[in-house]
N, C-alpha and C positions, 0 to 999 in steps of 0.2 A: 761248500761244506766247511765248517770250521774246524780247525788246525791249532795242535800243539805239538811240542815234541813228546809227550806220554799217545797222542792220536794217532801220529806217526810212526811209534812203535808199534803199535797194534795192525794201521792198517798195512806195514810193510809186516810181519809174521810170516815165517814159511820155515813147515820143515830140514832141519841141518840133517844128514845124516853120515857127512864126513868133518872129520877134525883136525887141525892142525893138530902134532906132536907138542903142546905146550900145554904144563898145569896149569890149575886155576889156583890164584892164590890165598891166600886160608884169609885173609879180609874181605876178598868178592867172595869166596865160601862162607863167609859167617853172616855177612850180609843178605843173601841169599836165603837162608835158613832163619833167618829173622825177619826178613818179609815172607817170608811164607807161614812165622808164626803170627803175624797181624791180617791172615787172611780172618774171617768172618766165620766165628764157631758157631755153633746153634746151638742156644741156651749156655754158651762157654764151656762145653763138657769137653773141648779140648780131644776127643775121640778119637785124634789119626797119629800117626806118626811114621815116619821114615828113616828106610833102612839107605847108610851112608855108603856105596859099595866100593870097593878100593882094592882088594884082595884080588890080583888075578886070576885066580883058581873059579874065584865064585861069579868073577865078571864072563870068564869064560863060559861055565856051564848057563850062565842067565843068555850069553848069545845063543848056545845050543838051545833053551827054551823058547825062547824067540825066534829063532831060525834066522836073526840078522845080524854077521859076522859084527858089524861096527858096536852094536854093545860091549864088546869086550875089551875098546879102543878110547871109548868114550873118556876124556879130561874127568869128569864126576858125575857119577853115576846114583838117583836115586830111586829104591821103591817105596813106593807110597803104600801106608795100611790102613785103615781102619784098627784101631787099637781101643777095645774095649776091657781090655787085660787091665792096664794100669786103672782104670775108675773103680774095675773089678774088686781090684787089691784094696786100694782107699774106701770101696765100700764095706769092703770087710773088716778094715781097723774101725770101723763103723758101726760092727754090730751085722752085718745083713751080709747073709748065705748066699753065695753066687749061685751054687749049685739051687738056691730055691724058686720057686715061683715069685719070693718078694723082689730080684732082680731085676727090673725087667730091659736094663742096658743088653741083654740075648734078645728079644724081640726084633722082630721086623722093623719097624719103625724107627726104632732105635739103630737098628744096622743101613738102613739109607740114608736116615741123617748124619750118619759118622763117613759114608761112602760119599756124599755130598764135601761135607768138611774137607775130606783130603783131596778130592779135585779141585776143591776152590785154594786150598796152600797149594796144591801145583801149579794151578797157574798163575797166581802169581808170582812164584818162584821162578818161573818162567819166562814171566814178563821182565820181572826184574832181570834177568837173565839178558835179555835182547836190547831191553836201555843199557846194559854194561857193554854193548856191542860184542855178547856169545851168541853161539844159535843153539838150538835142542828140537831134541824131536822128544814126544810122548810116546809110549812105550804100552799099546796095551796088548801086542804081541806075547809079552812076559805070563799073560793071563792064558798061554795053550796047555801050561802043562800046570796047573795050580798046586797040584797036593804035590810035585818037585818042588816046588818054588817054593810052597810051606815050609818044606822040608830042609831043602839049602837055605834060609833066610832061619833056620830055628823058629819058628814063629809058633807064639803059645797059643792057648786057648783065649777063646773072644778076641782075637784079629786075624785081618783078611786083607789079601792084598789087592790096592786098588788100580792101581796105575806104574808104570818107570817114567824115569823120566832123564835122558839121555845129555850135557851141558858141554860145550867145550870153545875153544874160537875157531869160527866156518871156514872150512877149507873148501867151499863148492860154492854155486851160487844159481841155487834154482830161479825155474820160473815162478812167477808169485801168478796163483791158481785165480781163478775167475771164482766169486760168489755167487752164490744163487739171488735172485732179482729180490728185490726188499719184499715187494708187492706178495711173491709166493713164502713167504716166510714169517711176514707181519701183519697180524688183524686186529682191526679195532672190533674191541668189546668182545665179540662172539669168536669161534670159526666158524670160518666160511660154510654154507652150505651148497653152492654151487662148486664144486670139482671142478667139473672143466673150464670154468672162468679163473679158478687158482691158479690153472695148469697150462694159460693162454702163453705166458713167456717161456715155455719149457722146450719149445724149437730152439728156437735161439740160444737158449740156455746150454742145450745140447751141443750146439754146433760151435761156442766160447770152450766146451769143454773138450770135446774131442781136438781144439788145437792146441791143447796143454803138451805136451813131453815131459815126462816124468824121467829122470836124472838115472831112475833107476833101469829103464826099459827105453834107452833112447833111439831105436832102430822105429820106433813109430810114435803115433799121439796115441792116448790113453784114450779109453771107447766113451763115447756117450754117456752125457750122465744117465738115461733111462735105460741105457743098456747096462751099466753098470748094476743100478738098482734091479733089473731082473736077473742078473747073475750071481749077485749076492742071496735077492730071495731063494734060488735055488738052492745055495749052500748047504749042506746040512751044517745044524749044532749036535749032535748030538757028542757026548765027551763034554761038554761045556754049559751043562747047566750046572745051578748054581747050590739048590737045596741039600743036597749031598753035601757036596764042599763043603760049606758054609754049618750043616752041622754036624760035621767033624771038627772045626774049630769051636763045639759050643754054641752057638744059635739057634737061636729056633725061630726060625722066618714065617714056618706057620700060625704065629700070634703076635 
């Protein structure tokens, strides 16, 4: 396979979720923040933006939403949004009524493409992150309690929060997780219609994955990946759909 140090950083990736006591300094922070404004807009409408968290009051209660003590530990802490608010604003020194139909940055459409944009500035920001030799973990924990997190982050109308995203230098050193086999994850041209020919490396796959130990629960290996995926299905969402939310910030996801 071919090799660089940018292929390297990628294929070594793995969640940090402890930190050494030392800031990050406001050049690896600006740099940072500046590759993740050269991630790839759609249409350039610029859509997302992030909240820079610092404040220990607020890093506190974002651990309390996520129910994971090390957010509030984290070297630099950010939340990603969807920010339709500012194109709002420029579209009204514009001439054109947010509140109207001629709007139509409140749409569906318009809201996963802005939800797209700020995953792709995190991760780069991310990546950048791990070429500087920090670790991070993504945070989408912070999305249990949303209309809190609206709320603690101020956040106006036409934005929504997409993602955290946790920065610091690694004080732990996990196991680096097994991927799933190429073969079940990449089709030429179509997908597959054969199922159970997709699903021929899924033993093995299983039995890569159950010898993982997660750093967090290390008294045993983590369950099967198929056992996994049926305890998940079971979960309920309920609390966590998104139509509500979403138009209470203003959107309307039904057009």
């Amino acid at each position: 396979m071919a090799t660089n140090a940018t292929i390297e950083t990628l294929l070594n990736r793995r969640s940090i979720r402890k930190f050494k006591d030392e800031p990050i300094d406001d050049d690896a922070t600006a740099t940072l923040e500046t590759v993740a404004q050269h991630a790839a807009s759609s249409q350039f409408l610029n859509d997302w933006s992030a909240i820079r968290v610092s404040d220990p009051a607020i890093k506190a209660r974002l651990a309390e939403i996520g129910n994971q003590p090390y957010i509030a530990t984290a070297p630099l802490l950010y939340v990603f949004v969807i920010d339709e608010h500012r194109n709002a604003r420029i579209a009204q020194r514009k001439g054109i009524d947010p509140g109207s139909d001629e709007f139509h940055l409140k749409y569906s459409y318009r809201f996963t493409q802005a939800q797209n944009d700020a995953v792709l500035a995190l991760h780069a920001m991310e990546t950048a992150a791990y070429s500087l030799g920090l670790g991070g973990v993504i945070l989408g924990s912070l999305l249990n309690d949303i209309p809190a997190l609206i709320d603690l982050l101020n956040l106006p109308e036409y934005t929504y929060p997409v993602l955290g995203l946790a920065l610091g230098k690694p004080d732990q050193e996990p196991t680096l997780k097994n991927c799933m086999p190429r073969s079940m994850q990449f089709f030429d041209n179509t997908y597959p219609a054969d199922a159970d020919g997709m699903l021929e490396q899924l033993p093995d796959f299983d039995n890569k994955v159950h010898q993982y130990y997660d750093l967090r629960q290390t008294d045993r290996p983590v369950d099967a990946f198929s056992d996994q995926i049926a305890s998940v299905s079971r979960q309920g969402v309920s609390g966590k759909t998104l139509l509500d939310k979403a138009a209470a910030q203003g959107f309307q996801l039904d057009k």
